[in-house]
N, C-alpha and C positions, 0 to 999 in steps of 0.2 A: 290259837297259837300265833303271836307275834313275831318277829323276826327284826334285826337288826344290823344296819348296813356301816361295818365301819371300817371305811374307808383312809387310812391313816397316810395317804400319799397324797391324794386328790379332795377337791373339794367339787361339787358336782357345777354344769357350767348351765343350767337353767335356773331359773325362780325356783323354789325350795321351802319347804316349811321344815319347821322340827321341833318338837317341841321339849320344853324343858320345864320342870317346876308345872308341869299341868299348863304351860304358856303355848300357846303356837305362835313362831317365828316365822314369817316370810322376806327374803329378800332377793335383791337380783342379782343376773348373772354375774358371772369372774368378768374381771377384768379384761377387755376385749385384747388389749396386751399381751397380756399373760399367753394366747395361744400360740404366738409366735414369739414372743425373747424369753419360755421358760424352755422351748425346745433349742432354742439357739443356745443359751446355757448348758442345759445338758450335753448338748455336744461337746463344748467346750470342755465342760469337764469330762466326757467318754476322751477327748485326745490327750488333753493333760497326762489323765489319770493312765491310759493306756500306756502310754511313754511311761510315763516316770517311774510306775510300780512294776512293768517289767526291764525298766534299767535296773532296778534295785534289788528283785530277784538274781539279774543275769550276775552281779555284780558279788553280790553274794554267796550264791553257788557255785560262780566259775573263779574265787578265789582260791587261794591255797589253803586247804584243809588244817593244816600244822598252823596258820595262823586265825582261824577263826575264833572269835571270842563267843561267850554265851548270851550277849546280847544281840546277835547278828541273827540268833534261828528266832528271835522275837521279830525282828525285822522283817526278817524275808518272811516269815507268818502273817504280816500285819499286809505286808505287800501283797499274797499271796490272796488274801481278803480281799482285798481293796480291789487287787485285778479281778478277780470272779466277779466283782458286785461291778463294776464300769462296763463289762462285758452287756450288760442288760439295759443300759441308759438308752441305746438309740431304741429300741422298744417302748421305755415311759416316755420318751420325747416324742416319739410317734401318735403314741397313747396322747399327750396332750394336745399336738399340733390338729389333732383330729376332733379336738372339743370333746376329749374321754372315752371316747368311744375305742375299744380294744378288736381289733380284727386278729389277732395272733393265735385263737385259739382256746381254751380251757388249757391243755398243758401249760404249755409257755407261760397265761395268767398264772398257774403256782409256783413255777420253776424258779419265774422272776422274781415272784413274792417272796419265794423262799431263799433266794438268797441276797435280796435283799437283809432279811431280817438278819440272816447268816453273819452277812457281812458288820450289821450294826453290832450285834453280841461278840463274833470274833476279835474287829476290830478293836472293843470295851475291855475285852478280856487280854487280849494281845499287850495292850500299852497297860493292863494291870499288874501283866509278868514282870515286862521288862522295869514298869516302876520299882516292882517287888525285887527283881535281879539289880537293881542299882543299890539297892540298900543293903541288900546281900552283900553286894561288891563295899560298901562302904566299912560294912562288921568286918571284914575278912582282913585280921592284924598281915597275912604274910601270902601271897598265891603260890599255887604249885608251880612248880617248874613249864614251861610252855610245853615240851613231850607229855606231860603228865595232865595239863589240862587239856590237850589235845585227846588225848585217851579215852578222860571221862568223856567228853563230849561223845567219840564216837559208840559209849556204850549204849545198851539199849535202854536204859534206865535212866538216861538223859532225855530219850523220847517223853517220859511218863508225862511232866505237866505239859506240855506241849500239845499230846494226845485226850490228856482230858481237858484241857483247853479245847479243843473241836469238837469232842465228846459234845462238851456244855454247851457251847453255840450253836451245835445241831438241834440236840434235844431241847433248846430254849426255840428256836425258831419253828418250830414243827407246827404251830396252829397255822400258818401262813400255809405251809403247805397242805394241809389238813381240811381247812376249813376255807381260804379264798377261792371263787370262783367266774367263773367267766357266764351271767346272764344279761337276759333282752330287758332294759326295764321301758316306763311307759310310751318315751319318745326312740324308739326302737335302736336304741343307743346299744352296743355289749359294753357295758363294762366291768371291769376284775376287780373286783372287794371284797371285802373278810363279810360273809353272814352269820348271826348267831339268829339262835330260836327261844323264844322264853314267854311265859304267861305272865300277863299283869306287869309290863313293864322291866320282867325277867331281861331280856334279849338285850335292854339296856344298861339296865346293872351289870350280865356278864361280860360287854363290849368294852365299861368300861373299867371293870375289875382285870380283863386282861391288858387292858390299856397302861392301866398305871403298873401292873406288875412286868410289863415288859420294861418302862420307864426307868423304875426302879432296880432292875436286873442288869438291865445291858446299856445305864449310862446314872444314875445317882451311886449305884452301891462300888463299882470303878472307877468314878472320879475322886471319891471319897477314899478309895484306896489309894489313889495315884496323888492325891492330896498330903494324905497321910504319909505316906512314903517320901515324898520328895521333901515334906518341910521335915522329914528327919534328916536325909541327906542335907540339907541347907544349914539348918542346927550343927551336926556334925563338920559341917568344912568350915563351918563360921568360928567353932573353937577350936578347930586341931592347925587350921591352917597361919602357920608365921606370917607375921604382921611386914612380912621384907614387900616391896611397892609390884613386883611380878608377882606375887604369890595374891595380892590385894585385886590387881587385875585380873588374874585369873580367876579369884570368887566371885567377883562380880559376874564374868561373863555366864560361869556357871551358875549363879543364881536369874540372869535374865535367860537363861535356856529351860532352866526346871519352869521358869514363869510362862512361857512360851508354849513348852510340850504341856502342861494342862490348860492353859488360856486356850490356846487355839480348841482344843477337842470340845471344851466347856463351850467355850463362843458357838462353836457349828454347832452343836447336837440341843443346845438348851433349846434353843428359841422355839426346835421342832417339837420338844417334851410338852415343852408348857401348853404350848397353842393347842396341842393334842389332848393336854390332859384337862384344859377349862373347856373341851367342846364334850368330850366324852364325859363331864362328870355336869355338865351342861342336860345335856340329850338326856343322862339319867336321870335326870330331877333332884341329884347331890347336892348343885351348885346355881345359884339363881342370877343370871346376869343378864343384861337387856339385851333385845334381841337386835337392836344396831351392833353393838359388841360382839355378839355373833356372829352376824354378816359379816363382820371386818375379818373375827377368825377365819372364817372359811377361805374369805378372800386369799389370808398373807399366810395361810399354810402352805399351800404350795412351791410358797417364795421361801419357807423356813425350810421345806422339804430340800430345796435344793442348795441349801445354804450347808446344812448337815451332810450332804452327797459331798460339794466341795471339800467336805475334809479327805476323802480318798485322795485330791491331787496334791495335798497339803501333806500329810503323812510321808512322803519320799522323801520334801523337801526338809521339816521339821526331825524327823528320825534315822536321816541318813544324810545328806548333804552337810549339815552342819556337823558332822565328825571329819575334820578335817583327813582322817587316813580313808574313811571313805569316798571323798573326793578323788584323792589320787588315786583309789582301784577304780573309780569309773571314769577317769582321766585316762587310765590302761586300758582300761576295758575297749576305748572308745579310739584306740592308737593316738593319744594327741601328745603334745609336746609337752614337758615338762611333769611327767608324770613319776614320781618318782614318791615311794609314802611319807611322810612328815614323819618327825619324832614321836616316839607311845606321848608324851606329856601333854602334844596337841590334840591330842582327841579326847574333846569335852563330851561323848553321847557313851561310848560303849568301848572305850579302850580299858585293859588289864589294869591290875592293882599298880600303882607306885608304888613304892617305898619313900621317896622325896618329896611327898606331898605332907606326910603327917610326922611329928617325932618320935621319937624312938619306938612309942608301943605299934608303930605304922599305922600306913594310910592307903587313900584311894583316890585314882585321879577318876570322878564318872565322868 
């Protein structure tokens, strides 16, 4: 019975073999670096991300009910992500600064694990709603009355995607919980990695069959949604909107926002996908590459790992700062001068339907 260690966060910090394609690979340690500025990084982003995600929550909940739109429970969902998974950084920063070695326990190694993955599926799933609620908002010829959309909102049946939204990122995260564990390996290191068990090479095939199936779950098959969605909204405001020189300003902005809110997600989560998914189809013998090329993956995963973290600090600022009327509620929030909300027309992320944006069969300002 074989077994298989995959470790989708960390790259181990001794000499290492692995083999791939029947090849054994040896290379040397991480980068001496790395134990000290990937912990300093994380920190960085544990303060970022702490602040920002819970200004975004406060900011959210402690508005006025009668004016919340339905793109704000995406928000404060994605914030709500974000803040659970930052909550666990000073732990992998410790984890690294220690040369991998985990003294936290077995719990804590799945708790973390598990929401970490949590947070990656929720967050994936999060910005696939509110894509999917933008182009909602773009179909919608007329909105209800602000009493009336205030209403649905608080019905329970507003909950429903929302909840199977968490539903899905629980039940997709569950092997972390399930299957990571906290053991001693040779150089009496603990560290917390996913083991699988398999005959003939089994343990690597399923490390990386689960590997790609997370990839493609909780970041190919949502960006590809959030793709799809947004160049319709793009389409749409590119023919509905008058050619007058405000109205030319305003698609522009809106089209470098749509470019923005999936650039950035793509940008952080790719680099972590790929790197993961040429070592795991690597290790299986799928995919045949040299083993300097490998050594280099192992090296710069770590650095992808935390490039992909970075989006939690990034999310407050991309999905809620740049709506201008959420600026001034956390301008209130915050007692500072000049807080007063802008016009519905300047909020390009999550403000209600227009009527002045599109003619006569109506439109939508997202």
């Amino acid at each position: 019975m074989e077994y298989a260690e995959a470790d989708y966060y960390y790259g181990e910090a001794e000499e290492e073999e692995e083999e791939g394609n029947g090849t054994a690979c040896a290379w040397q340690a991480d980068w001496e670096a790395s134990f000290s500025l990937l912990p300093a990084l994380y920190a960085l982003v544990f303060v970022l991300g702490l602040a920002g995600n819970a200004l975004v929550l406060l900011t959210v909940w402690r508005g006025p009910r009668a004016k919340r739109r339905s793109a704000d429970a995406y928000i404060g969902n994605l914030a709500l992500a974000d803040l659970a998974f930052v909550a666990t950084l000073p732990l992998w920063a410790a984890y690294t600064a220690l040369r991998f070695h985990w003294p936290f326990g077995a719990a804590l190694c799945k708790l973390s694990s598990y929401l970490v993955l949590l947070n990656m599926f929720a967050s994936a799933f999060c910005l696939g709603g509110l894509s999917a609620e933008r182009y909602r908002a773009v179909l919608r010829a007329a909105p209800p009355p602000p009493r009336a959309a205030s209403a649905r909102l608080r019905r329970p049946a507003a909950l429903g995607p929302l909840a199977a939204l968490w539903a899905a990122a629980a039940a997709a995260a569950l092997p972390a919980l399930l299957l990571r564990e906290a053991r001693r390996d040779a150089r009496n290191r603990t560290l917390c990695d996913l083991r699988l068990w398999g005959e003939g090479g089994g343990a690597e095939r399923a490390a990386a069959a689960l590997s790609l199936g997370t990839t493609a779950l909780g970041f190919a098959a949502p960006l590809l949604l959030m793709a799809v969605c947004y160049c319709c909204v793009g389409s749409a405001v590119r023919r509905h909107l008058r050619p007058r020189r405000a109205e030319a300003a305003a698609r522009r902005r809106l089209l470098r926002l749509i470019a923005a809110l999936v650039g950035v997600f793509a940008g952080c989560w790719l680099p972590f996908h790929l790197l993961k998914s040429l070592f795991v189809l690597a290790a299986a013998g799928l995919l045949e590459l040299p083993c300097a090329l490998l050594g280099l993956i192992s090296r710069l995963h770590p650095y992808a790992t935390c490039l992909a973290y970075l989006n939690s600090c990034l999310n407050p600022l991309l999905y809620a700062f740049l709506d201008g009327r959420f600026r001034a509620q956390c301008r209130a929030l915050l007692g500072l001068r000049g807080a007063r909300p802008p016009p519905a027309a300047s909020s390009t992320l999550s403000a209600p339907t227009q009527r002045s944006e599109l003619p006569s069969s109506g439109g939508t300002k997202v």
